[in-house]
RORO-723164 format. One record per residue: x negated, y, z negated of N, C-alpha, C in turn. Coordinates in pm, whole numbers, padded with zeros to 5 digits, always signed. Layout:
XYZXYZXYZ...
This chain:
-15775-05113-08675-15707-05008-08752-15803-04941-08849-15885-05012-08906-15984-04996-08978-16061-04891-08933-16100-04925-08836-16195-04840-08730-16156-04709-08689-16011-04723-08682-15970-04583-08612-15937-04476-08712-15911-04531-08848-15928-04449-08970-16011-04392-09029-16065-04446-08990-16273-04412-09031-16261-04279-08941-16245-04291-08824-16245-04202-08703-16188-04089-08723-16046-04045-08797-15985-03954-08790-16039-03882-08925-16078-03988-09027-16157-03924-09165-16242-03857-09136-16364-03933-09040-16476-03837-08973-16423-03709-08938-16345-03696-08877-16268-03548-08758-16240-03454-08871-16160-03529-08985-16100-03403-09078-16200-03354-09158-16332-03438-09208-16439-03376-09232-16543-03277-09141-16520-03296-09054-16577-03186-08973-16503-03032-08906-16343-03068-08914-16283-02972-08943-16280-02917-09047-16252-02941-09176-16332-02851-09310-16434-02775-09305-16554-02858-09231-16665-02761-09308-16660-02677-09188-16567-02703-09034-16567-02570-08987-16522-02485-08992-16389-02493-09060-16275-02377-09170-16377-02303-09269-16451-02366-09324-16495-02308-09464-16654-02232-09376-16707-02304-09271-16808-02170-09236-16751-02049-09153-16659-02063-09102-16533-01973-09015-16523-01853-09168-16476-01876-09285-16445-01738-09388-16593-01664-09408-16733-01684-09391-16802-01622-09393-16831-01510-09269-16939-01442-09271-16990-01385-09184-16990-01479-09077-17039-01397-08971-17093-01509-08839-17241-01426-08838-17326-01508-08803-17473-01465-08774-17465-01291-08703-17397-01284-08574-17369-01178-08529-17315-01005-08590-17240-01090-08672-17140-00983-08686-17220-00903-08852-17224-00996-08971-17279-01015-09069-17146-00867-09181-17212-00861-09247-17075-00810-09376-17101-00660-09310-17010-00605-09312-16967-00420-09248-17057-00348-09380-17105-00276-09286-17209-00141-09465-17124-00031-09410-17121-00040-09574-17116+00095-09635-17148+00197-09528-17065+00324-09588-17110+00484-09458-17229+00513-09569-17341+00581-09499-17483+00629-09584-17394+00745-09692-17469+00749-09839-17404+00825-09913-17447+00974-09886-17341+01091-09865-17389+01236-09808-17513+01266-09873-17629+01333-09827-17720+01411-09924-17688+01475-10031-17757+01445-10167-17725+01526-10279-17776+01682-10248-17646+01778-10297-17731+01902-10285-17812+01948-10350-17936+01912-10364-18008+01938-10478-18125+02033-10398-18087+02080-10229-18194+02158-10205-18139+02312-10183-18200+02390-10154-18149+02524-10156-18218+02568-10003-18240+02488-09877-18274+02504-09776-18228+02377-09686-18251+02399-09547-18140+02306-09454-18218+02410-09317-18235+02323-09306-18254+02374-09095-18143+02359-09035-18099+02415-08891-18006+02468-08879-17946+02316-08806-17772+02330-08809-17704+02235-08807-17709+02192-08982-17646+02013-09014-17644+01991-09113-17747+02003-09175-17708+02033-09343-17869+02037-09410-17896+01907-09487-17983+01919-09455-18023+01794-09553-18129+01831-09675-18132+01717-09783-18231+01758-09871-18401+01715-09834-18494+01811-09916-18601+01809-09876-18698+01681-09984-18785+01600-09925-18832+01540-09998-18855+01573-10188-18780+01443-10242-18845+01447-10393-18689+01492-10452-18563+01538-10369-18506+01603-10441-18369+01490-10503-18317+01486-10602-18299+01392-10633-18177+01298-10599-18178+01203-10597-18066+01110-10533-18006+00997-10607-17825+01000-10621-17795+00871-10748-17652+00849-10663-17688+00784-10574-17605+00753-10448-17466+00681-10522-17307+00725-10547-17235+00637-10613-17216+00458-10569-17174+00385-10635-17170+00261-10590-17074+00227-10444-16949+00321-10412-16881+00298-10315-16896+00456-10245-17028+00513-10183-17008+00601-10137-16876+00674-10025-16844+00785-10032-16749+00820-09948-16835+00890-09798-16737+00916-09711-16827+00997-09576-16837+01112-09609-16918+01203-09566-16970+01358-09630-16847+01419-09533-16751+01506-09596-16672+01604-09544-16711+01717-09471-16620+01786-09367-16704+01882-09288-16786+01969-09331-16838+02055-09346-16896+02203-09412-16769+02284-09383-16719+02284-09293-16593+02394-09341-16496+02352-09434-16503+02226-09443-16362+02162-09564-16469+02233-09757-16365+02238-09834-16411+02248-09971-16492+02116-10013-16627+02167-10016-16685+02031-10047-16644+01983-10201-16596+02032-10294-16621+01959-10396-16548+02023-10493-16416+02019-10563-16342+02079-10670-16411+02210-10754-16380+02303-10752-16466+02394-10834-16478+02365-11000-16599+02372-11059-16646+02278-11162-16596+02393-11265-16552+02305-11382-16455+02398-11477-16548+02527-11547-16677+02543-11535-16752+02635-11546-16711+02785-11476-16636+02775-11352-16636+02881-11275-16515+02956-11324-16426+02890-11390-16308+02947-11448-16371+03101-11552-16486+03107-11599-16570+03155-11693-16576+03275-11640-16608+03316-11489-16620+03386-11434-16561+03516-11387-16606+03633-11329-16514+03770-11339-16393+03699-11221-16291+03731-11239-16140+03688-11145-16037+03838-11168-15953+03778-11091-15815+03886-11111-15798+03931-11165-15754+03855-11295-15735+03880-11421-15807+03972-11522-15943+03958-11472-16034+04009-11587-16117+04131-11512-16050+04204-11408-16111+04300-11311-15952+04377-11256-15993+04477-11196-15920+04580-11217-15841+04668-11267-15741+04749-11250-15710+04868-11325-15638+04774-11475-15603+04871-11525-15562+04827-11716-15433+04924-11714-15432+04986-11655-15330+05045-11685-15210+05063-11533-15098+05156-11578-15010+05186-11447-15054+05294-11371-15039+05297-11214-15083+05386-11144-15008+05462-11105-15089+05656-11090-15026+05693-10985-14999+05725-10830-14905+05714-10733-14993+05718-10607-15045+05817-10589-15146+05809-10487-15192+05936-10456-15236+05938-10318-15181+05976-10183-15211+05964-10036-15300+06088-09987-15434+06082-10067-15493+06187-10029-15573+06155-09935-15583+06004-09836-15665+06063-09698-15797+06006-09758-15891+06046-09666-16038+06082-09668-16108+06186-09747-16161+06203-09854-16140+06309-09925-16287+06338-10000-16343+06466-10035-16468+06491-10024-16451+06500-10206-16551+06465-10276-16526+06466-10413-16658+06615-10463-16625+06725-10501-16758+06774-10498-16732+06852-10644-16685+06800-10756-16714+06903-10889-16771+06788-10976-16873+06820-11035-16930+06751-11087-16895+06739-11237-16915+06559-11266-16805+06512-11429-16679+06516-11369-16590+06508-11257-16505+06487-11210-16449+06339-11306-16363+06289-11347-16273+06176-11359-16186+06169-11299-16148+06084-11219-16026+06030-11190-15972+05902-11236-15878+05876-11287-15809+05810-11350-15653+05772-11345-15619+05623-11356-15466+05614-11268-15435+05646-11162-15543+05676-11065-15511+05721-10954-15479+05576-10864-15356+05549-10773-15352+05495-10644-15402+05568-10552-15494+05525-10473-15526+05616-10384-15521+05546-10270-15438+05639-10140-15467+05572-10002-15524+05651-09953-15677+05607-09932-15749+05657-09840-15886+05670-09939-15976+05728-09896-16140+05729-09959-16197+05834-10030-16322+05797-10123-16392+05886-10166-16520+05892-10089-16525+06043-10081-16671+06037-10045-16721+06167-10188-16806+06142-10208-16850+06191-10348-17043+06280-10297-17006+06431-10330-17056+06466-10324-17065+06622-10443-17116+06506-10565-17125+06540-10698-17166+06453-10785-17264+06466-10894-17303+06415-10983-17204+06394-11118-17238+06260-11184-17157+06235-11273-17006+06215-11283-16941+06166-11147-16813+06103-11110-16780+05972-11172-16685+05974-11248-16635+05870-11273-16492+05832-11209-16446+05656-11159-16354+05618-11110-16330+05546-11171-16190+05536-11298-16159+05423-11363-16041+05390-11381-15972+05317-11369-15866+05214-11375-15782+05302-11237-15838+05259-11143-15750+05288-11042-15788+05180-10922-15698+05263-10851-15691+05183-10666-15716+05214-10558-15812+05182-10514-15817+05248-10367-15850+05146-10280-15716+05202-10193-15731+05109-10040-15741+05238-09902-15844+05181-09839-15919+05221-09715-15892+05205-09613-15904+05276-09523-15916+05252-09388-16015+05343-09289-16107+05386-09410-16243+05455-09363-16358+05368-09347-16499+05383-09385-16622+05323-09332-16620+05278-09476-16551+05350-09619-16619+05312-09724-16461+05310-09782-16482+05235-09933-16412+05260-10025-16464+05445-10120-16566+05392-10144-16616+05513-10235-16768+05485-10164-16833+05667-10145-16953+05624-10096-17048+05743-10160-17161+05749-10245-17237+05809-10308-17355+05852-10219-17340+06070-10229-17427+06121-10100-17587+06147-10150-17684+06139-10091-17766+06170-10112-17823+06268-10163-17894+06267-10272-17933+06401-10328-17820+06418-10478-17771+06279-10490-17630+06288-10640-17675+06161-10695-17604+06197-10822-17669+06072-10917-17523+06035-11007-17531+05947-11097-17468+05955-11218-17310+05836-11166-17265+05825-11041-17156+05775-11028-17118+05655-11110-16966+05623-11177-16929+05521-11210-16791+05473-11175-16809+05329-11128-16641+05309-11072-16625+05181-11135-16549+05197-11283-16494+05077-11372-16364+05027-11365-16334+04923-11347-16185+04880-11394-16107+04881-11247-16169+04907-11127-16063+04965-11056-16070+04876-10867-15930+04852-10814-15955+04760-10711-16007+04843-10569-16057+04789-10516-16159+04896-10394-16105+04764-10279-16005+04789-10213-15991+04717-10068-15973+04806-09960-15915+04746-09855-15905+04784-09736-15771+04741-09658-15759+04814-09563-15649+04774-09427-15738+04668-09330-15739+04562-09306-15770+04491-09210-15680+04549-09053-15828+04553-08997-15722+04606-08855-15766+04737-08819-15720+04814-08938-15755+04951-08949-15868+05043-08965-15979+05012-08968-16097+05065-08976-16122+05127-08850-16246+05241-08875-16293+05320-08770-16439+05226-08705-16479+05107-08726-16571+05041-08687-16500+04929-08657-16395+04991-08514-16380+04863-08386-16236+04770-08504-16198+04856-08593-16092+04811-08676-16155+04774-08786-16303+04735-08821-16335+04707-08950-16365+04793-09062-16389+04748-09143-16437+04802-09295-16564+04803-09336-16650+04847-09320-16820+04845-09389-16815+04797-09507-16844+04908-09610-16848+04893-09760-16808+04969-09818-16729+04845-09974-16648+04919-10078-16718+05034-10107-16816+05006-10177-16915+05089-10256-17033+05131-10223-17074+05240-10130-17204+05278-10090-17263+05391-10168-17419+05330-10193-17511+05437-10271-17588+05507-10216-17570+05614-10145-17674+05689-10072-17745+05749-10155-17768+05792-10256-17809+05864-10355-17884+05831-10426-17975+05915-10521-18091+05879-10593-18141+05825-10669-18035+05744-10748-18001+05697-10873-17948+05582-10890-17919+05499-10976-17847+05423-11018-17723+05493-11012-17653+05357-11025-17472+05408-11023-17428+05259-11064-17349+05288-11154-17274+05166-11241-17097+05113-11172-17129+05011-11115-16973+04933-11085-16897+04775-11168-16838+04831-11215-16819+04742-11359-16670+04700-11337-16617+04567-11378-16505+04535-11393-16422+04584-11206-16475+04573-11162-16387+04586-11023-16377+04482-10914-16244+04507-10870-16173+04354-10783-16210+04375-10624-16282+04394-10554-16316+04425-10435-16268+04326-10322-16221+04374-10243-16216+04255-10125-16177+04314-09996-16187+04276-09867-16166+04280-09744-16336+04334-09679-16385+04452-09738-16526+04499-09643-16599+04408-09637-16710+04428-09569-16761+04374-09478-16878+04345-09556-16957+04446-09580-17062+04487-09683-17042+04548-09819-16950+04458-09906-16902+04545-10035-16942+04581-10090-17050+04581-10201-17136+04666-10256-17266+04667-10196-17267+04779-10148-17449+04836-10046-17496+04942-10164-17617+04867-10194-17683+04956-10246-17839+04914-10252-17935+04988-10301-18074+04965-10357-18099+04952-10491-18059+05069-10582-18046+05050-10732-17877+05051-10759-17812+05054-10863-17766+04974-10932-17735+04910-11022-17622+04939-11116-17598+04838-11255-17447+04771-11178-17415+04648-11117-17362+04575-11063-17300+04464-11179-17212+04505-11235-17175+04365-11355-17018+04370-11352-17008+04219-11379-16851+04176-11384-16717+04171-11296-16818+04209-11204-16666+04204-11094-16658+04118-11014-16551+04122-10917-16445+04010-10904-16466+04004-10735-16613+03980-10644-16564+04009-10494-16565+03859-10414-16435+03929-10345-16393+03817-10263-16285+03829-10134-16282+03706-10050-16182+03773-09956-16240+03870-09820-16377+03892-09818-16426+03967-09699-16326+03880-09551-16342+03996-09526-16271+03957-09357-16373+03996-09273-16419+03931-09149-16524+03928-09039-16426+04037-08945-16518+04115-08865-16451+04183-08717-16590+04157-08640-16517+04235-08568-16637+04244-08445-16680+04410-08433-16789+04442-08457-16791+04593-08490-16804+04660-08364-16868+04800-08365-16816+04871-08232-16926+04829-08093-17024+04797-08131-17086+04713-08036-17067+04609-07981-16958+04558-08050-16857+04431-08001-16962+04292-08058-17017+04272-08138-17067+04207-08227-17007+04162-08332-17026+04044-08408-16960+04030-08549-17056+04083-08656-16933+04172-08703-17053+04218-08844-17094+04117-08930-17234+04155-08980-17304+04072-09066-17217+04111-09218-17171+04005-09282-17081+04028-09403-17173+03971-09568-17200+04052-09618-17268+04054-09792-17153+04091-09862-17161+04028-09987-17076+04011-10109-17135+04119-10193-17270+04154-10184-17398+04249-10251-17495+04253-10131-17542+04344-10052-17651+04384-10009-17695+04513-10007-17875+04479-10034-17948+04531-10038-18070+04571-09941-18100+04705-09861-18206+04662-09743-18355+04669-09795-18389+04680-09976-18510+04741-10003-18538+04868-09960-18660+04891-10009-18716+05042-10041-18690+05119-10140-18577+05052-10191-18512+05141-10323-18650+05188-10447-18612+05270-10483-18724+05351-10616-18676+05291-10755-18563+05250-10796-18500+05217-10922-18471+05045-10902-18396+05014-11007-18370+04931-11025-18226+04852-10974-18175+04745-10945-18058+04675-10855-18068+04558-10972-17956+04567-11059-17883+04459-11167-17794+04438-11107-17786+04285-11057-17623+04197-11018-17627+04113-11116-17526+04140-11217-17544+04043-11323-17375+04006-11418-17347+03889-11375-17231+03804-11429-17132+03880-11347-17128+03899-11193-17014+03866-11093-16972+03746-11075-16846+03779-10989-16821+03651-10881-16841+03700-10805-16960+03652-10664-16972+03710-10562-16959+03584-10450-16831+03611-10379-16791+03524-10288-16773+03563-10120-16836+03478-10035-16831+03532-09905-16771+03383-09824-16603+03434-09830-16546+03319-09717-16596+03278-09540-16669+03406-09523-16664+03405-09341-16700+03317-09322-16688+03255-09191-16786+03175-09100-16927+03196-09078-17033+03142-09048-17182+03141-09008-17150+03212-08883-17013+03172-08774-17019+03181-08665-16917+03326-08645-16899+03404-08729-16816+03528-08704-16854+03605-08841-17021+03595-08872-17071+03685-08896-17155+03706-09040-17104+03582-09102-17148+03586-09271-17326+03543-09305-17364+03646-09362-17501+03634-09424-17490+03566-09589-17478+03650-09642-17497+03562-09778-17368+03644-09901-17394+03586-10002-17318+03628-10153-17388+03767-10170-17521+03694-10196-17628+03795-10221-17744+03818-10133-17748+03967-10039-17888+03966-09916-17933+04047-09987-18048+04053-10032-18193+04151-10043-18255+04106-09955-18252+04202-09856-18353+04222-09701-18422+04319-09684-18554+04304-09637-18638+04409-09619-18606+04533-09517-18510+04559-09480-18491+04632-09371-18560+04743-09383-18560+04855-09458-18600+04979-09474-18742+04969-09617-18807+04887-09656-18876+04859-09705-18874+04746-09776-18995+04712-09835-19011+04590-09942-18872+04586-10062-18860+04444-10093-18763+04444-10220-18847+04445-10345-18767+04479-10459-18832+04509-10553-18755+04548-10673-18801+04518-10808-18711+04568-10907-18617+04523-10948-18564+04429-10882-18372+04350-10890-18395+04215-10964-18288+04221-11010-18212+04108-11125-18126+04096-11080-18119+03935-11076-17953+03840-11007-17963+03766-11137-17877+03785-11187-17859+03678-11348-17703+03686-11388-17706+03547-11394-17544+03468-11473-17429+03509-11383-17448+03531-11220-17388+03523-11121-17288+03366-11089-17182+03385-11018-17148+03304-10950-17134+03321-10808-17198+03264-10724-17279+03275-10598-17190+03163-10499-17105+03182-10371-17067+03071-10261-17092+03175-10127-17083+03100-10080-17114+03136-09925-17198+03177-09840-17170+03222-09752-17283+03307-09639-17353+03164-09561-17465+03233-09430-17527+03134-09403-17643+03078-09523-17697+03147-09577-17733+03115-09678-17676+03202-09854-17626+03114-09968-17601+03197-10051-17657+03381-10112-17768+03280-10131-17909+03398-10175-18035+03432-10056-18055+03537-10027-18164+03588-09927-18248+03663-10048-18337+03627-10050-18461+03672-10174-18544+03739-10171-18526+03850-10031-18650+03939-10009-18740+03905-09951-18733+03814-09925-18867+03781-09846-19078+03787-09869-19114+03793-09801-19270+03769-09861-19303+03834-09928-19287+04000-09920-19309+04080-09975-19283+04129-10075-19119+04081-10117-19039+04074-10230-19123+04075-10422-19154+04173-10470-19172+04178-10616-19129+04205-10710-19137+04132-10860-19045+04210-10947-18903+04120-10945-18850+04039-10862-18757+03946-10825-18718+03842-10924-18599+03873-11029-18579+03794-11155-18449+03728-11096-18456+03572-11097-18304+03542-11050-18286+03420-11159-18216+03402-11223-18171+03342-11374-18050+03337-11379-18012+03198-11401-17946+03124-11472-17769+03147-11386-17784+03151-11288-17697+03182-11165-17665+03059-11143-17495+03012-11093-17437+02929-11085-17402+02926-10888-17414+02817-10787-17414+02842-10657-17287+02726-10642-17181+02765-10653-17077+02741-10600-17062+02634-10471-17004+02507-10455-17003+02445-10323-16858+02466-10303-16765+02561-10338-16645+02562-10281-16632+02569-10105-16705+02691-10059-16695+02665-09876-16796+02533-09812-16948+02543-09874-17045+02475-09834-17078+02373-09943-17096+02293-09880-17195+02162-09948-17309+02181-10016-17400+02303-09979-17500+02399-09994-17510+02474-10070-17386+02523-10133-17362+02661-10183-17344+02809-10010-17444+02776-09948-17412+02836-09802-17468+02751-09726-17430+02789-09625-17412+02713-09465-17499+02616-09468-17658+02678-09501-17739+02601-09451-17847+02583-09541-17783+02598-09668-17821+02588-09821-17829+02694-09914-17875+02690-10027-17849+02743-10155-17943+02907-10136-18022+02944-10087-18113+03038-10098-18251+02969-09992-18275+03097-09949-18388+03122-09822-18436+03265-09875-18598+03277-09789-18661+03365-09806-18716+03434-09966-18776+03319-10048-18778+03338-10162-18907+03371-10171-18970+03461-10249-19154+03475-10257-19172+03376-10431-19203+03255-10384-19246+03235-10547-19378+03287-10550-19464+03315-10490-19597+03387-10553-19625+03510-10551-19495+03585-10585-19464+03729-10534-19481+03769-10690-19596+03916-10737-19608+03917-10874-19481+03958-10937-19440+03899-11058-19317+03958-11175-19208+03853-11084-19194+03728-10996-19070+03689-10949-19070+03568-11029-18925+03548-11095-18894+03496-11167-18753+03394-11092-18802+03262-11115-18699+03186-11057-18667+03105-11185-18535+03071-11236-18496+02955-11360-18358+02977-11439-18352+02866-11442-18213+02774-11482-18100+02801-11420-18154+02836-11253-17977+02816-11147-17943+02661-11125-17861+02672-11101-17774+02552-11070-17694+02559-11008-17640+02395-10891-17504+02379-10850-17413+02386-10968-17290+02362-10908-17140+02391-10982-17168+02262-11089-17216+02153-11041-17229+02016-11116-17341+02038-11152-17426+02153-11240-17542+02082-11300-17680+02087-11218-17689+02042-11116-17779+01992-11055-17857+02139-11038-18007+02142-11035-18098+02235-11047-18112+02322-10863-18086+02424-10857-18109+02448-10725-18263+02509-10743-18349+02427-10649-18484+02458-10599-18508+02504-10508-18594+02663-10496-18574+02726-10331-18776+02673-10298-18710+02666-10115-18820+02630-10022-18891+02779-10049-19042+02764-10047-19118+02875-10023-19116+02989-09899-19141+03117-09955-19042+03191-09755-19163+03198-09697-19105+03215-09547-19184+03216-09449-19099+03144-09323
């Protein structure tokens, strides 16, 4: 009896310690990791597909990282800074309107004001010293208001510049709110813009305080998706291009047509002369397009890059095509929504 007690003591000790190595890992299997923590956005470039950050840029991985959300989901609560920014509220008309269904309509006496006007349908302005203030105009031409060559002096304050989706003469779309064909600067201040494609096109420019957002993508008459800017610019301009303390927002897709918040592109010559300062900047494939190599004179300060659509600020990061050794270009104190310093890759 003795013996056989011994025996079953032995058994229950070796069942223990195989219960108690059974709650650990097994050699095989070993403890489940963590998902890798998403890249901090701390770069302002990304090759195509996801972007990632570029060596050196900085990383403070949280203790229970989460999985990185799509690029089309809102990467990240908009940071109470952006509330600061031109909105609804603080852009368009001030006062009550009247309608006015004048069509497509040629503006030609010069010092013209219009004022309280609702307007359905467009300006085309061919006269110096036009002012457009506290009014409305919705489109279903190429432009909201468009400034002719060989005129100077235009100003359109206080007032909302949209469109008919659907309705446009380019394959149903909308070009741009505000086009500057003309020789001069032209001041757009306090205005709520949304649906075109290309909302404010210009070269020079006093661009402050307004509110754009809401572009809608088409497919233009070549059956293409238009390329969609919040602000673009193709260079060559003679004067000066101030974008300074907008909201400039571009919802589209990468894949139905969106370029940036802000494009300065060389199309028709070198960039030059322009100030992007105390902007709030989301979208496009990339937020900011910077002119490229040739680009001089290029002051971009203290601009805030939004990760509401992108992780990036845009698609495939914060700004491309930047000349830092371009003479008079000035890059300092932009930032993501959180703080974090956006650093652009050298262009090329």
């Amino acid at each position: 009896m003795t013996r056989l007690r011994g025996l079953v003591a032995g058994l229950a000790l070796l069942l223990s310690a195989g219960c108690a190595a059974g709650a650990g890992p097994s050699p095989a299997t070993g403890t489940p990791r963590a998902h890798a923590p998403a890249p901090s956005p701390a770069t302002a470039t990304a090759g195509a597909g996801t972007p990632a950050p570029p060596p050196g840029s900085p990383a403070s991985p949280p203790a229970t990282p989460a999985p990185r959300a799509p690029d089309s989901a809102r990467a990240t609560p908009a940071a109470p800074r952006e509330a600061d920014f031109p909105n609804a509220r603080t852009t368009g008309p001030r006062t009550r309107l009247t309608p006015h269904a004048t069509g497509n309509i040629s503006v030609r006496k010069n010092g013209m004001v219009i004022r309280g006007w609702d307007i359905t349908g467009s300006l085309d302005v061919y006269a110096d010293d036009v002012t457009v203030v506290d009014s409305r105009i919705t489109s279903t031409n190429w432009w909201g208001v468009n400034l002719r060559p060989g005129h100077r002096g235009l100003r359109i304050l206080h007032t909302t510049i949209t469109a008919v989706p659907g309705k446009g003469p380019d394959n149903g779309g909308v070009d741009y709110a505000v086009s500057n064909m003309g020789t001069s600067s032209i001041e757009v201040g306090w205005c709520d813009v949304s649906v075109f494609g290309n909302a404010l096109s210009m070269g020079q420019g006093d661009l402050h305080d307004n509110y754009v957002h809401d572009l809608v993508p088409f497919r233009n008459a070549g059956g293409e998706w238009q390329h969609t800017d919040a602000v673009i610019s193709g260079g060559g301009g003679k004067g000066e291009l101030v974008i300074r303390h907008n909201t400039l927002l571009n919802p589209v897709p990468v894949d139905q047509g969106a370029s940036a918040s802000v494009g300065l592109f060389a199309d028709t010559g070198s960039v030059s002369r322009t100030v992007v300062d105390g902007n709030l900047l989301a979208g496009g494939a990339y937020a900011l397009y910077g002119g490229g190599e040739g680009a001089t004179g290029i002051t971009v300060t203290d601009n805030v890059f939004s990760t509401r659509y992108h992780r990036n600020s845009g698609r495939y990061g914060a700004v491309t095509a930047w000349n830092a050794g371009g003479a008079g270009n000035v890059w300092r104190g932009n930032r993501f929504s959180d703080g974090t310093p956006v650093t652009p890759a050298p262009a090329g």
